[in-house]
NUNU-921554 format. One line per field, with one value per residue (C-alpha): residue number from 1; x, y, z. Coordinates in pm, 1 decimal. Example, Ala and Ser with C-alpha at 12.3 -4.5 7.8 and 13.67 -1.06 7.14 Angstrom:
num: [1 | 2] $
c1: [1230.0 | 1367.0] $
c2: [-450.0 | -106.0] $
c3: [780.0 | 714.0] $
//
This chain:
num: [1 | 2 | 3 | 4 | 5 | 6 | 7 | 8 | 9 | 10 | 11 | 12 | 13 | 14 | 15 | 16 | 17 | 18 | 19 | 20 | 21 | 22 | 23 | 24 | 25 | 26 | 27 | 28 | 29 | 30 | 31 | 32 | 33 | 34 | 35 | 36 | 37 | 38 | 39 | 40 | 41 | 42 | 43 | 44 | 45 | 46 | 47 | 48 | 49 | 50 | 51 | 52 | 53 | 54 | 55 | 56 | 57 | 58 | 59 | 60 | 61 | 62 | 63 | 64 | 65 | 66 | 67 | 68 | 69 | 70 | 71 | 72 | 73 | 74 | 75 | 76 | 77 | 78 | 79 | 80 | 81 | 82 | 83 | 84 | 85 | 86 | 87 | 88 | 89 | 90 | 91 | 92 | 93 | 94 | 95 | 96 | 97 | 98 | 99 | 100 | 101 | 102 | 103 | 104 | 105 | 106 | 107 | 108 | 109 | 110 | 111 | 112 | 113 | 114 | 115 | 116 | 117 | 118 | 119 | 120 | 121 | 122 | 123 | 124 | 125 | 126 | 127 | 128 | 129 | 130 | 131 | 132 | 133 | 134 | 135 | 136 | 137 | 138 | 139 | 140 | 141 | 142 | 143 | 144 | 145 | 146 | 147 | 148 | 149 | 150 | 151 | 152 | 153 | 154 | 155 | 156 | 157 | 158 | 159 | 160 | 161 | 162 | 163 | 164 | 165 | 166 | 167 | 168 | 169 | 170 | 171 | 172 | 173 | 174 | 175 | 176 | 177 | 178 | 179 | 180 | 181 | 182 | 183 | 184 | 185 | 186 | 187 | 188 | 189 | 190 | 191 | 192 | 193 | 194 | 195 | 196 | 197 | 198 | 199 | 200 | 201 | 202 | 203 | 204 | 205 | 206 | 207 | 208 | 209 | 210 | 211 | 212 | 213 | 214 | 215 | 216 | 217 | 218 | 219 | 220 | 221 | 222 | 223 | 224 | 225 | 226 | 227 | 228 | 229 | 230 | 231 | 232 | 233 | 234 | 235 | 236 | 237 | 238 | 239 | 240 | 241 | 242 | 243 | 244 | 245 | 246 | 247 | 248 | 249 | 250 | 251 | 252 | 253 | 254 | 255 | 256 | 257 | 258 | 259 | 260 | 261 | 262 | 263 | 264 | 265 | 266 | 267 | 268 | 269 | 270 | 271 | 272 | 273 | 274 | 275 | 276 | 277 | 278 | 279 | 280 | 281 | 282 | 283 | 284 | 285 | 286 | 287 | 288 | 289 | 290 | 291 | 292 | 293 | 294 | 295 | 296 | 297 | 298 | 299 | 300 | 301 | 302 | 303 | 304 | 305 | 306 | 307 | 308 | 309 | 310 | 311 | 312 | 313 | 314 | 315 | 316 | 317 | 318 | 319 | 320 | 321 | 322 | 323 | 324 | 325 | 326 | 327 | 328 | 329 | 330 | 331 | 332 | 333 | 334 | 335 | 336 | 337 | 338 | 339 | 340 | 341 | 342 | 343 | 344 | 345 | 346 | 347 | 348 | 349 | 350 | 351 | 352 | 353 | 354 | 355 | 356 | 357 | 358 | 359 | 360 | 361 | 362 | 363 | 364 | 365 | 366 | 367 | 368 | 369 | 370 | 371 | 372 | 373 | 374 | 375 | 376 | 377 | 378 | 379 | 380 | 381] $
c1: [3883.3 | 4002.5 | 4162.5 | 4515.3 | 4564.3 | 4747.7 | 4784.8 | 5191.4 | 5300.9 | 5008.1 | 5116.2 | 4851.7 | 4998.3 | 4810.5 | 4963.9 | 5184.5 | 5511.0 | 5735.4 | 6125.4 | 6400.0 | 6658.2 | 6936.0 | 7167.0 | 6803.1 | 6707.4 | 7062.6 | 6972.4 | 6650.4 | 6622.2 | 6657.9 | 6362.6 | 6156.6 | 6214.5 | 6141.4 | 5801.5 | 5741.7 | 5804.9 | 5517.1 | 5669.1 | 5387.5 | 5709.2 | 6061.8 | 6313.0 | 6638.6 | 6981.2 | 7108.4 | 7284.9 | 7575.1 | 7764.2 | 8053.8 | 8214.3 | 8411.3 | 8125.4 | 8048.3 | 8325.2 | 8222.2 | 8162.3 | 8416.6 | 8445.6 | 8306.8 | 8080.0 | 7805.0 | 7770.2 | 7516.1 | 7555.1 | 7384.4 | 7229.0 | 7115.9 | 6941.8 | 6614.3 | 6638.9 | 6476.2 | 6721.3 | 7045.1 | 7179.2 | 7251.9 | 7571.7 | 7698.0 | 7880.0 | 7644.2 | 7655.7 | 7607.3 | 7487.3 | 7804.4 | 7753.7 | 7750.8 | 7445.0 | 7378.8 | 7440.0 | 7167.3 | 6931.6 | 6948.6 | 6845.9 | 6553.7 | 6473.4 | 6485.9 | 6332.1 | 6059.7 | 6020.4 | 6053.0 | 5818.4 | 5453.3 | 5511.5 | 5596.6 | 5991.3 | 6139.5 | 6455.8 | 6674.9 | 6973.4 | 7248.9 | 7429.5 | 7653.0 | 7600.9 | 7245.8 | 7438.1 | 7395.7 | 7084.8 | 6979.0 | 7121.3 | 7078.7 | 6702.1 | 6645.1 | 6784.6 | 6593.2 | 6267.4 | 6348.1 | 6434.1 | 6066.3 | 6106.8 | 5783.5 | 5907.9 | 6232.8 | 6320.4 | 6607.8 | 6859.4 | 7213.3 | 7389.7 | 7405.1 | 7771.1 | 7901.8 | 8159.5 | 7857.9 | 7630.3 | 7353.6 | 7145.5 | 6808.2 | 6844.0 | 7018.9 | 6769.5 | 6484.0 | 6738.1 | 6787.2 | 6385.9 | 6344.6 | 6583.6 | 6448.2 | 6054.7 | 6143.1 | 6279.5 | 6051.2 | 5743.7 | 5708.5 | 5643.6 | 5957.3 | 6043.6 | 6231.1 | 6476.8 | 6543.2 | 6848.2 | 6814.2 | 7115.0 | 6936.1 | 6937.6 | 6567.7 | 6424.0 | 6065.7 | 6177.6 | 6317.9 | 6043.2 | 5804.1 | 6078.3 | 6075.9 | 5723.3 | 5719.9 | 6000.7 | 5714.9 | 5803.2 | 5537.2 | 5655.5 | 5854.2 | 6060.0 | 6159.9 | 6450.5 | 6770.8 | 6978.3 | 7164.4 | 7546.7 | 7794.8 | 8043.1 | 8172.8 | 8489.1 | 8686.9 | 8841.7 | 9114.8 | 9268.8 | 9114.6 | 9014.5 | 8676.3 | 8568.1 | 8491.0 | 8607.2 | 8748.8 | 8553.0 | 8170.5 | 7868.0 | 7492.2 | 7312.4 | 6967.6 | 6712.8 | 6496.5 | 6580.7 | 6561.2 | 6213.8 | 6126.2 | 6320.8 | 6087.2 | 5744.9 | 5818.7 | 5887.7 | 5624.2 | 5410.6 | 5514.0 | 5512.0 | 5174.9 | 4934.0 | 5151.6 | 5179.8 | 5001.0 | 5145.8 | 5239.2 | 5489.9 | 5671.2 | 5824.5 | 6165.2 | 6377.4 | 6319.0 | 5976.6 | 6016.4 | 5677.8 | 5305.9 | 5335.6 | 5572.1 | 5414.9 | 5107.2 | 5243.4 | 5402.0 | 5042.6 | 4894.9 | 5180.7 | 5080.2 | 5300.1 | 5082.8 | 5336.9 | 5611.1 | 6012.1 | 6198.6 | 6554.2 | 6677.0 | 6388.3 | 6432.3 | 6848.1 | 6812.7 | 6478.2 | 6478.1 | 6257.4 | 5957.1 | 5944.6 | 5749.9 | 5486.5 | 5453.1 | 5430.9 | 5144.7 | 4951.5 | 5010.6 | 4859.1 | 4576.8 | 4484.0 | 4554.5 | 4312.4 | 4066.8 | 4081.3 | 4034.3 | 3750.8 | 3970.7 | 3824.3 | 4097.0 | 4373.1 | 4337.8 | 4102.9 | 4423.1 | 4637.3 | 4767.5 | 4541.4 | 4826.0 | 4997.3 | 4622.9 | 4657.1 | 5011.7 | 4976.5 | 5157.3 | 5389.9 | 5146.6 | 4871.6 | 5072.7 | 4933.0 | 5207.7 | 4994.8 | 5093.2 | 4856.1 | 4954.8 | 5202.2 | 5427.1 | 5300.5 | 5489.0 | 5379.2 | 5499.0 | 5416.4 | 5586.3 | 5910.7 | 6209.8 | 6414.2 | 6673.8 | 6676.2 | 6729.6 | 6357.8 | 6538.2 | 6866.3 | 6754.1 | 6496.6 | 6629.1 | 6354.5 | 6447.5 | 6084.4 | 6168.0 | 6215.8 | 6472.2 | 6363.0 | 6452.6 | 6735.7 | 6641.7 | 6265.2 | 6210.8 | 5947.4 | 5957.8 | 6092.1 | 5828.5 | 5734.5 | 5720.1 | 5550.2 | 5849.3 | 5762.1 | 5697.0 | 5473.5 | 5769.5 | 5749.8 | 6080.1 | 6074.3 | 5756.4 | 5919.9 | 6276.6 | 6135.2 | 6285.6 | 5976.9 | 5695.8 | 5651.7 | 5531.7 | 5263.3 | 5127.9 | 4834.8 | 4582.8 | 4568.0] $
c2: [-5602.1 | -5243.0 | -5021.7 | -4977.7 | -4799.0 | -4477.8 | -4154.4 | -4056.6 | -3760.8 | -3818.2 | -4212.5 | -4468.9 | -4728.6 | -5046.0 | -5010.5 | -4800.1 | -5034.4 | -4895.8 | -5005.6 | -4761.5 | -4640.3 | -4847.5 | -5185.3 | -5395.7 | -5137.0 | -5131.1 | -5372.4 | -5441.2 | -5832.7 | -5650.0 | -5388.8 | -5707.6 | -5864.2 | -5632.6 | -5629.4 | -5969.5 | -6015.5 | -5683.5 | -5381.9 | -5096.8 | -4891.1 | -4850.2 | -4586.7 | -4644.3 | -4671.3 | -4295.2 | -4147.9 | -3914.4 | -3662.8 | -3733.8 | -4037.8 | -4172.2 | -4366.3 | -4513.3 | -4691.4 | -4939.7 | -5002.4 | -5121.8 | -5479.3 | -5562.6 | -5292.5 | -5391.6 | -5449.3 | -5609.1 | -5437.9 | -5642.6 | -5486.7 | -5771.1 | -6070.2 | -5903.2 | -5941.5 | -5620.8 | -5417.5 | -5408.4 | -5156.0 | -5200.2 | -5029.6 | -4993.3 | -4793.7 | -4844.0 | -4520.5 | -4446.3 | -4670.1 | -4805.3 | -4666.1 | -4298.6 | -4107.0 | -4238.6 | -4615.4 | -4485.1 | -4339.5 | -4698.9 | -4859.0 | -4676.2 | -4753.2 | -5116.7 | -5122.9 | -4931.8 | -5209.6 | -5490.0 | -5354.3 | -5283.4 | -5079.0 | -4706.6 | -4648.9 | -4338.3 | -4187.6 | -4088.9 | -3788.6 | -3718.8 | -3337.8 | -3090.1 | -2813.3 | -2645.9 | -2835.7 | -3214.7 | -3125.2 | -3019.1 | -3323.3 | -3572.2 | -3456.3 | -3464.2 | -3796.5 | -3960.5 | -3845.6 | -3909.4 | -4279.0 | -4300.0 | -4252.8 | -4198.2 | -3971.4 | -3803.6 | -3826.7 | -3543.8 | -3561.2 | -3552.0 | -3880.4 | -3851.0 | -3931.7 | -3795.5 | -3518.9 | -3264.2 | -3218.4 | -3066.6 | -2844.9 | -2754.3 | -2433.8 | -2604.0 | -2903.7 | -2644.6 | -2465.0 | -2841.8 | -2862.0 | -2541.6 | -2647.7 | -2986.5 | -2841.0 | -2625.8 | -2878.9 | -3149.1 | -3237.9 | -3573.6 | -3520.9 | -3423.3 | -3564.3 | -3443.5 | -3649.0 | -3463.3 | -3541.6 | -3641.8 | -3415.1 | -3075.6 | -2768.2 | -2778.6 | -3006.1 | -2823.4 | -2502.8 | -2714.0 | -2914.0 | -2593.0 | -2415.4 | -2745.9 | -2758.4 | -2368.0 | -2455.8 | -2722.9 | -3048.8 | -3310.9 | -3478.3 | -3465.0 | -3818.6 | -3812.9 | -3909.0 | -4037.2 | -4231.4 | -4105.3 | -4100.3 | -4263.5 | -4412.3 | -4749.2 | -4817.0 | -5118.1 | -5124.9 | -5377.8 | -5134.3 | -4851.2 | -4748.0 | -4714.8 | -5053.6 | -5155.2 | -4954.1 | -4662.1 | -4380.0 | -4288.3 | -4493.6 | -4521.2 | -4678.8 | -4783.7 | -5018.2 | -5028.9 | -4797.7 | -4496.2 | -4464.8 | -4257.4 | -3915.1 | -4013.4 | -4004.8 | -3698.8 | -3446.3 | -3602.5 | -3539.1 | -3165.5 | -3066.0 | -3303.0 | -3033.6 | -2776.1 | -3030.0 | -3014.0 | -3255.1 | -3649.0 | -3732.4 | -4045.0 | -4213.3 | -4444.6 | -4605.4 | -4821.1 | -5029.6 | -5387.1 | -5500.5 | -5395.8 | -5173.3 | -4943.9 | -4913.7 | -4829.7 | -4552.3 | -4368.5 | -4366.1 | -4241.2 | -3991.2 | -3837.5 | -4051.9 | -4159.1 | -4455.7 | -4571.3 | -4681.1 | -5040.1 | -5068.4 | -5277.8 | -5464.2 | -5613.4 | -5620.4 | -5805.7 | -6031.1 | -6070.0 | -5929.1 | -6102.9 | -5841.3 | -5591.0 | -5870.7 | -5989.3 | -5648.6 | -5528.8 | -5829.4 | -5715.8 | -5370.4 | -5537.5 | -5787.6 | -5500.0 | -5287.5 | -5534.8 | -5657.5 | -5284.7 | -5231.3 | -4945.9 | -4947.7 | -4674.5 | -4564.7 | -4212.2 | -4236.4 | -4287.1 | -4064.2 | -3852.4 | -3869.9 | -3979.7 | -3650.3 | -3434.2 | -3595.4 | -3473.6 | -3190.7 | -2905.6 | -2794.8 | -2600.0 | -2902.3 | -3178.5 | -3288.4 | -3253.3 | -3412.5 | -3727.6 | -3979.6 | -4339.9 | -4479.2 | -4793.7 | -5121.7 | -5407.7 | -5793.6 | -5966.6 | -6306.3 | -6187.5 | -5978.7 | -6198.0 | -5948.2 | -5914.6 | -5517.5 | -5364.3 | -5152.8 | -4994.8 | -4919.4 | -4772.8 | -4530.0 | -4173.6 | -4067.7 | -4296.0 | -4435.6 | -4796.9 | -4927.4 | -5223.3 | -5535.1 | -5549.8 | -5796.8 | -6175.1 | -6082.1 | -6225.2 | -5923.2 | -5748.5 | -5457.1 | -5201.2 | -4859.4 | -4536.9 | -4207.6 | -4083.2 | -4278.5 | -3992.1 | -4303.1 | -4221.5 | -4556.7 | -4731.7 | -5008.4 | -5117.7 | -5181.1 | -5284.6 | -5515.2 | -5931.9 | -6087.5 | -5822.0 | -5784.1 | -5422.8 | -5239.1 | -4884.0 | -4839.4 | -4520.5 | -4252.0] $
c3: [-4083.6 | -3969.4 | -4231.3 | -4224.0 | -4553.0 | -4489.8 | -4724.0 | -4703.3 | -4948.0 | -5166.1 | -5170.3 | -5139.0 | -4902.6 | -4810.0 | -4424.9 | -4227.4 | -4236.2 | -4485.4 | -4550.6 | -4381.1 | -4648.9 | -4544.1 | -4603.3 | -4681.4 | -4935.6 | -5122.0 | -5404.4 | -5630.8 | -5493.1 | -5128.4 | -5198.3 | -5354.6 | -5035.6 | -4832.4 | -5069.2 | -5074.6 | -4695.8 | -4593.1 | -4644.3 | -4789.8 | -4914.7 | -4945.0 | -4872.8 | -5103.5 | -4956.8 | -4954.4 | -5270.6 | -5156.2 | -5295.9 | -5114.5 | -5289.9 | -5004.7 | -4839.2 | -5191.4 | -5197.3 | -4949.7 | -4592.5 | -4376.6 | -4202.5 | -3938.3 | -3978.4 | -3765.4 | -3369.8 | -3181.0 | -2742.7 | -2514.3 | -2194.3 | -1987.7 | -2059.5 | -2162.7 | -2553.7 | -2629.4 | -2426.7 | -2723.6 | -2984.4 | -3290.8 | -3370.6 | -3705.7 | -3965.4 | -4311.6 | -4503.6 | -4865.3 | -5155.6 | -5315.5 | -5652.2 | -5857.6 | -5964.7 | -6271.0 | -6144.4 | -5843.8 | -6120.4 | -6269.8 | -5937.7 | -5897.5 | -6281.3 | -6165.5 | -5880.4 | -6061.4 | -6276.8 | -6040.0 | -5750.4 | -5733.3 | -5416.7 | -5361.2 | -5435.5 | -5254.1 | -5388.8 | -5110.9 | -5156.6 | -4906.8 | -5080.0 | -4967.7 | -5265.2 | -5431.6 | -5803.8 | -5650.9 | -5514.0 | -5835.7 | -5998.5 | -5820.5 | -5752.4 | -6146.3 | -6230.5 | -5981.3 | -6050.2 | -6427.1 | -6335.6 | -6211.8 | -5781.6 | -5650.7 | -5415.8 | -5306.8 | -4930.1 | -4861.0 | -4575.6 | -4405.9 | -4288.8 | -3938.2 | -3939.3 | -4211.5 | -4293.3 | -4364.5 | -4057.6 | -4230.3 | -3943.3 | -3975.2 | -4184.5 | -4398.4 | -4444.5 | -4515.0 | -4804.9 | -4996.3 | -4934.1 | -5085.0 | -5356.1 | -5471.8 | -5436.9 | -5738.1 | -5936.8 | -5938.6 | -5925.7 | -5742.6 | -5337.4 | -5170.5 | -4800.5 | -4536.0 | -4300.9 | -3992.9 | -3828.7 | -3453.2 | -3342.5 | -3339.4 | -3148.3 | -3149.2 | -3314.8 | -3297.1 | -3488.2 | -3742.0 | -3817.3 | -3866.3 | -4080.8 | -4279.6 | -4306.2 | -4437.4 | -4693.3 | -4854.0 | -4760.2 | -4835.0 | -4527.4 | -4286.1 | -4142.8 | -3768.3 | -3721.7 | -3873.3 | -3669.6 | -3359.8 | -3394.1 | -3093.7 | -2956.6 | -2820.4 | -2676.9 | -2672.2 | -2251.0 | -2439.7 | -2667.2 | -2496.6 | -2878.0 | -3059.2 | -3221.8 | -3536.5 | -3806.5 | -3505.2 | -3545.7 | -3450.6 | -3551.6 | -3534.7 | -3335.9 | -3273.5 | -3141.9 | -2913.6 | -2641.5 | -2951.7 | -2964.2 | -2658.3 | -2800.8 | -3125.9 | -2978.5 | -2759.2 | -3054.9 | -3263.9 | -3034.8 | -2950.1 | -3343.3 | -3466.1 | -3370.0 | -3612.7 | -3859.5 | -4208.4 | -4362.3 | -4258.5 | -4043.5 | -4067.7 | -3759.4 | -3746.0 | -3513.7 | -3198.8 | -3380.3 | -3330.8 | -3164.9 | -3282.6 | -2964.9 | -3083.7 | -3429.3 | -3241.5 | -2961.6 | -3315.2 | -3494.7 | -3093.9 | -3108.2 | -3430.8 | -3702.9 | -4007.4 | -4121.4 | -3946.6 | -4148.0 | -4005.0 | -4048.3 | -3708.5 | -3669.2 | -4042.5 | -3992.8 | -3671.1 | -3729.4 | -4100.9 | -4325.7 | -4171.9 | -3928.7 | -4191.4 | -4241.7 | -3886.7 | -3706.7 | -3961.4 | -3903.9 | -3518.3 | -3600.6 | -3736.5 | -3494.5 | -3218.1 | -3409.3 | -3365.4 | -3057.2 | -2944.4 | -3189.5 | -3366.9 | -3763.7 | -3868.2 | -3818.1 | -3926.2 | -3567.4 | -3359.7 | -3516.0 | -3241.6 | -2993.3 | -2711.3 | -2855.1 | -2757.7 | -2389.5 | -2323.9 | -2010.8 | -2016.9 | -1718.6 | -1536.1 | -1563.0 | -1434.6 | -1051.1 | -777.4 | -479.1 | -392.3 | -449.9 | -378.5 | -122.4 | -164.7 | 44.6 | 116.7 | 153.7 | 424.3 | 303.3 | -8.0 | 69.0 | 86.7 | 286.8 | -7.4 | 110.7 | -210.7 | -178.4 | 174.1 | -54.5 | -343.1 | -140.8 | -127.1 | 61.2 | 352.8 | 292.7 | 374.2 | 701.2 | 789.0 | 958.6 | 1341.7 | 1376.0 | 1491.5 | 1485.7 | 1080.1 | 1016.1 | 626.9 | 510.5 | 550.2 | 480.7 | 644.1 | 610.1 | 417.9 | 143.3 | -153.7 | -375.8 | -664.0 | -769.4 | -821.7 | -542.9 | -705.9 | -1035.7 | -904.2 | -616.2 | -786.2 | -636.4 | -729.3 | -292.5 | -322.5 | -476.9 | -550.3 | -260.8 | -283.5 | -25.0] $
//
C-alpha cells in the first residue's frame, strides 16, 4: 500500500486531501462531514473583520456555467464570503470543532488592521486551531496585495505559536515575488491560490447576475494558472505548499503533488459532487500510486516542476507533420478552415478524394485534436 501521509506546517496528515475554507467548512456537523466522508484536514470558513459579509450571503448565491456538453468543462460561480458570526462566536467554532473532530482544524482570518490581526489570531489559537491560515477574500472591499500579506504574516508569527499559513490571492502583480517575500516573513506554508474574482452578465437585463456585483469562480478550467506558479516558486520553497482550485479527478490531485504541492484543499469538487469527493479522489491517489509502482509521495513531489525548460531550452525545429486518412476523413472541412498556415489542401470537386496536407503544414497540432472523427494524426519527420 503506498504512503500517502503528508507533513503540512508540522501537521501529520494521513493524505493530501484536505477541506477548502469555505460554505462545507461553515458548521461543526459540516467539518465532521467533511471528516467522516475523507478529508485529512479542514480549513474553517473565513473570519472577517469586516462585518458586512457576516451578515449573510445573498440568494441565489451560487451559479453553475455550462460550456458544452463535456461535464468537466463548467464554473462554479458564486458569492460565499465570510462565516456568519463575530469573533468570539468563531473562537467557539473552532472550540467545537476541536472537540468533535479527530482531524487537523485550521483557523482561517480575513483583517484589514495589525489590532484584528492581533485579535483574532489570539482567540483562535486559544480556542485550540491547529493552525492559522491568513488571507484576503478575493472579492472583498480590502484587496490585500502581497506586501501586505507578508506584514499580517509577520504580525500573527509573533503572536502565536501554532504554524501560521499563508493564502495568496490569485490576482497578483507577480505572484513569484510574493511568494518568496512570504516565505521570508515566516510562513509555515504557503496556500496557492484563493479564488479568482469575475464577472457574468445576464444579455436579458444586460446586468450582472445573482446578487449584481463580482463573484468567484472556479472549477475545473482554474487549475492550469495553479500548477504553473507552483512550479516556478517549488525550487525556492522551504516550506510546504498547498495547492487549491480546479481538483476534481485523481489526475489533478496528482499533476499538483508533480508540480511541487505537498497536499492539495477541495472546495468545488465537494460543493458540486458531495462530500464523497474527499474520500473517492484519495482512494484514486492510492490506487494511481500503485498501479505506477510509486511507494511515496514525498518521491513525486515536484518532479514535473524539475522538467519544466526554460526559454532558451525549448526545441523550435519542427518535428512531426499532420497526416490525414482517407478511409477516415469525412470531408466535413473544418481541418482546411481552422489551418492558418494554409497547410490543408481541399478536395478537387466531383473527384471524392480527402482533405489532405501540404508542405505548409507547421505540425502545430490543432487539426489533430479538433478533427470530429479522429481522421488525422501527428506523423514523424
Amino acid at each position: 500500500m503506498p504512503d500517502l501521509s503528508v507533513n503540512y506546517a508540522g501537521l501529520r496528515l494521513q493524505h493530501p486531501i484536505m477541506a477548502a475554507s469555505a460554505g462545507i467548512t461553515a458548521t461543526v456537523d459540516r467539518m465532521r462531514r467533511a471528516e467522516e466522508a475523507g478529508a485529512s484536514a479542514v480549513s474553517v470558513k473565513s473570519l472577517f473583520e469586516n462585518p458586512i459579509p457576516r451578515r449573510g450571503d445573498p440568494t441565489p448565491h451560487m451559479r453553475v456555467i455550462r460550456h458544452g456538453r463535456d461535464p468537466r468543462s463548467f464554473t462554479l460561480y458564486s458569492y460565499e464570503q465570510a462565516a456568519h458570526m463575530d469573533e468570539e462566536a468563531y473562537a467557539d467554532l473552532i472550540l467545537r470543532a476541536k472537540a468533535a473532530l479527530d482531524i487537523p482544524v485550521i483557523a482561517n482570518i480575513d483583517c484589514a488592521s495589525p489590532e484584528a490581526w492581533a485579535r483574532y489570531a489570539t482567540l483562535v489559537e486559544h480556542a485550540g486551531a491547529d493552525a492559522i491560515e491568513v488571507k484576503s477574500c478575493p472579492h472583498g472591499e480590502h484587496l490585500m496585495t502581497g506586501d501586505e500579506l507578508s506584514g499580517a504574516v509577520r504580525t500573527v508569527k509573533g503572536l502565536v505559536s501554532i504554524p501560521v499559513i499563508a493564502k495568496l490571492p490569485s490576482q497578483l502583480t507577480n505572484p513569484y515575488q510574493s511568494a518568496l517575500d512570504i516565505h521570508a516573513a515566516g510562513a509555515d506554508a504557503l496556500v496557492m491560490f484563493n479564488r479568482l474574482v469575475g464577472l457574468e452578465i445576464d444579455l436579458d437585463t444586460l446586468a450582472p447576475i445573482m446578487h449584481g456585483g463580482f463573484a468567484g469562480h472556479g472549477g475545473p478550467h482554474s487549475i492550469y494558472y495553479r500548477l504553473r506558479w507552483i512550479a516556478q516558486v517549488f525550487d525556492e520553497m522551504h516550506i510546504p505548499i498547498c495547492g487549491t482550485g480546479g481538483v476534481s479527478t485523481v489526475a489533478d490531485a496528482a499533476k499538483y503533488v508533480l508540480a511541487g504541492a505537498t497536499c492539495v484543499q477541495l472546495a468545488t469538487a465537494a460543493i458540486v459532487e458531495g462530500c464523497g469527493a474527499f474520500g473517492r479522489i484519495r482512494d484514486e491517489l492510492a490506487e494511481w500510486m500503485d498501479r505506477n509502482e510509486h511507494q511515496c509521495l514525498g518521491d513525486l513531489r515536484g518532479v514535473a516542476a524539475g522538467r519544466v525548460l526554460g526559454l532558451p531550452d525549448v526545441s523550435r525545429q519542427q518535428t512531426v507533420r499532420a497526416a490525414i486518412d482517407p478511409d477516415t476523413c469525412t470531408r466535413c472541412g473544418l481541418c482546411h478552415r481552422v489551418c492558418i498556415y494554409e497547410g490543408v489542401d481541399e478536395p478537387t470537386p466531383g473527384t471524392g478524394e480527402a482533405y489532405r496536407t501540404n508542405d505548409h503544414c507547421r505540425g502545430c497540432g490543432l487539426c489533430e485534436q479538433l478533427c470530429p472523427v479522429e481522421a488525422i494524426s501527428l506523423l514523424p519527420l
